[in-house]
N, C-alpha and C positions, 0 to 999 in steps of 0.2 A: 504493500500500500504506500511507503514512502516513496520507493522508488516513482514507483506511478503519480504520486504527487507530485514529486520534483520534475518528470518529466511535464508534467502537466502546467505547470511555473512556467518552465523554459520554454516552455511552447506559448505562452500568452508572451513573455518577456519578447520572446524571437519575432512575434505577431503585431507587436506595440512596434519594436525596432525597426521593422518591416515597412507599416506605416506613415511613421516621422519620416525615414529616410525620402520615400516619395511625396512626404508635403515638407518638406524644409521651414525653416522658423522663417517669418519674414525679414528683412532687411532691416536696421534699423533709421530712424530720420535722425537724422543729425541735424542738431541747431546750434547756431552762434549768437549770444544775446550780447551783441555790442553798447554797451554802455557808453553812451552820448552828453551831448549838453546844449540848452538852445542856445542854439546859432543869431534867431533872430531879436534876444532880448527881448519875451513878453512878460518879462519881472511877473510872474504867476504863481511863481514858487515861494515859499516862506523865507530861501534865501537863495540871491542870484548872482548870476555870475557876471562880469564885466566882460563883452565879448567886443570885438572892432567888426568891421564890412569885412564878412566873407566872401564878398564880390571882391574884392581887391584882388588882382593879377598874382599878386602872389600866394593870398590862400587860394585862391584856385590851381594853383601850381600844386599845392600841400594837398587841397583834395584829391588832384587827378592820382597822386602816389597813390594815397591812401586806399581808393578805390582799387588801381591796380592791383594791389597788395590783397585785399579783401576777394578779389576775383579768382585768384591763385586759391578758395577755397570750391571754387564751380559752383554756385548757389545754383538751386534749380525754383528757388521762392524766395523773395525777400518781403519783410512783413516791419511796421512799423506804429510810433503811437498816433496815430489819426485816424477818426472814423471811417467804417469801412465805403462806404458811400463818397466821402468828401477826398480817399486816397484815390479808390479808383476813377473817378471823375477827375481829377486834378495830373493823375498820372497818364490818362488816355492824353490830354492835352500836351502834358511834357513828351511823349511821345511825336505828338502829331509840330512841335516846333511853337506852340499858340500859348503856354504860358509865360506869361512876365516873370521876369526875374526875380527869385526868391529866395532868400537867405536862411528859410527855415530848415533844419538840418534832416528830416523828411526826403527835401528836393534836393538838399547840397550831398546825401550820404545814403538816403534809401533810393532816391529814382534815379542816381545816377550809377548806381551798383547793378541794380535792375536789369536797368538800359544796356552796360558793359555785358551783362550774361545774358542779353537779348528774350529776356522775361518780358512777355508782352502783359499780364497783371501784376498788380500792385495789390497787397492786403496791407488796410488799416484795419489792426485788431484793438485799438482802444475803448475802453469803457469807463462811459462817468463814473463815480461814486462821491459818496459823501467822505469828509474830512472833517470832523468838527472840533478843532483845538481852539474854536473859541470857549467852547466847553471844558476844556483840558485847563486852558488859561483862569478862567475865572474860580475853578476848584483849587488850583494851586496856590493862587494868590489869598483866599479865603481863609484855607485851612494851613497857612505856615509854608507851602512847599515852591515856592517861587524860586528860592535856591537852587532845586533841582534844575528847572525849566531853564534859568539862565547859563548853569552850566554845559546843558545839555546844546542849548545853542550859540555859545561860546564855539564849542570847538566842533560844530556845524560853519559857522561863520570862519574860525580858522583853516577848514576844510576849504571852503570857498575863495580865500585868500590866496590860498598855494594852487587850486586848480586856475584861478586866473591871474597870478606871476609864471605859472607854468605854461597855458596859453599865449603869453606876451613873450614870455623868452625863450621858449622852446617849441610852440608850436603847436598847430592841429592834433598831429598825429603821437607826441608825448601826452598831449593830455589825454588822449583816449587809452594808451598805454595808464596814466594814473590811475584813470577813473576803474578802468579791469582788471585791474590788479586784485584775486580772490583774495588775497590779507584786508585790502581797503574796503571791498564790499562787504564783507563781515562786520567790519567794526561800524562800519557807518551806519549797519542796519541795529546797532544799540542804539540807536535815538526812538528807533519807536519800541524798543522794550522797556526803555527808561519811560514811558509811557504808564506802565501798569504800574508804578509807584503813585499814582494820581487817582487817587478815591480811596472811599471808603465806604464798608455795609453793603447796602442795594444803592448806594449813587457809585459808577466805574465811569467816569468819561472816558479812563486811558483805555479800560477794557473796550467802550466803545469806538473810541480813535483806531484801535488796531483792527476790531473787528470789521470795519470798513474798509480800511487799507487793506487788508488782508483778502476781503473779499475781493476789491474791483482788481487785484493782483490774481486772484485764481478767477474771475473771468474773463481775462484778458488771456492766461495759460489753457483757459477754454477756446478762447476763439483760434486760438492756435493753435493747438491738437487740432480741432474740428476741421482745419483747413488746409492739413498737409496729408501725404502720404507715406505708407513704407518705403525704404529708402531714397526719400526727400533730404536735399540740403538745404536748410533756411539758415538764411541770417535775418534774425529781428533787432530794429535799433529802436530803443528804449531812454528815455532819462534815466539817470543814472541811479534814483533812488528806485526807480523798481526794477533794479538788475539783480539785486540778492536772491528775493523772490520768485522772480521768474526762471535764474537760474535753478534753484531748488528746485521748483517743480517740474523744470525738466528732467534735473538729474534723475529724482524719485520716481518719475512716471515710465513703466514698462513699456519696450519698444522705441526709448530715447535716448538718447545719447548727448551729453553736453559736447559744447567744443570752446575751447579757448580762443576768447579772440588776438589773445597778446600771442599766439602761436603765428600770426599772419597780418598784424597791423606793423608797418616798419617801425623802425630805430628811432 
């Protein structure tokens, strides 16, 4: 009867083996979440960068590298933060030679990557959400804890400093090097855990500042899954605060594979 079992085993084992070998595992997609900065100054952010005319001959010089550089990974999709409506409209135009000139980093770093690996679409995977650190503010400052919040955007603002001395003296393609640097995105992304020291009882504003953040971060990691394939190469360029995130959930999500961009942005 053992015998007979074991043969009985080896024969479902040999049968499974059998199977797999004729359906092979899919390929995986590969994404590059390039960590950006706006280009075009819409001061939006809680804290911004000082940037000059990316039309200037010479950052255009910076960008054309950079692209190059970026194309050496063969995207087969490039996906960026603008809704998805307002990318492909705006991108069919960049295409067709009919948009105006535009410094936002979208047009200066996603349609012109595109364009170079002759991607005729454009995916805007952005999604509103709410951010409510007016709420975070006023619990802080109430209950004693304003100290935190100031420290916390102390050395937000000193982040912001060195990204833009670093764009003034080094360039386009160093700061994108800064800004993806796996050491930098880690720490940067303590500003919003320094978050959940802010409440108390049943009043959490921090818990609810994150739970926002956090969400429109995994609908965004939604629209992108939902709009690639197995063995797809995407590059997605993002601000930089939601590159921890995104990277995260690519790594953790089965059938994906991160990729470094500091593997492929130059010197």
């Amino acid at each position: 009867m053992r015998t007979s079992h074991s043969l009985t085993v080896l024969s479902i084992f040999f049968l499974v083996g059998a199977a797999l070998a004729q359906h092979p595992a899919a390929p995986a997609t590969s994404v590059m979440v390039v960590a950006d900065f706006h280009m075009s100054n819409p001061g939006q952010d809680l804290h911004n960068v000082t940037v000059g005319d990316v039309l200037t001959a010479e950052r255009q010089t910076e960008i054309a590298t950079i692209i190059g550089a970026l194309a050496e990974f063969h995207p087969t999709i490039v996906m960026a933060e603008w809704p998805a409506e307002q990318a492909s409209e705006r991108y069919a135009q960049y295409l067709a030679g009919s948009l105006p000139p535009n410094r936002n980093e979208v047009v200066q770093l996603g349609f012109r990557l595109a364009k170079a690996a002759g991607i005729k679409h454009f995916f805007g995977i952005d999604v509103d959400g709410d951010f409510p650190y007016g709420a975070v503010t006023s619990f802080a400052q109430t209950h004693g804890q304003s100290g935190l919040l100031e420290a916390a955007n102390k050395e937000i603002e000193t982040f912001i400093q060195t990204q833009t001395e670093t764009l003034r003296s080094k360039g386009i393609a160093a700061t994108l090097r800064y800004l993806n640097d796996p050491e930098r995105l880690s720490h940067d992304n303590n500003f919003y855990r320094q978050m959940l020291h802010i409440g108390e009882g049943s009043e959490q504003p921090g818990v609810d500042l994150l739970t926002g953040w956090y969400r429109r971060n995994f609908a965004i990691c939604a629209n992108l899954i939902q709009n690639s394939h197995p063995g797809d190469r995407i590059v997605v360029f993002y601000g930089s605060g939601h590159a921890f995130l995104l990277r995260q959930c690519i790594a953790e999500t089965p059938g994906f594979q991160l990729v470094e961009p500091n593997k492929f942005l130059p010197e």
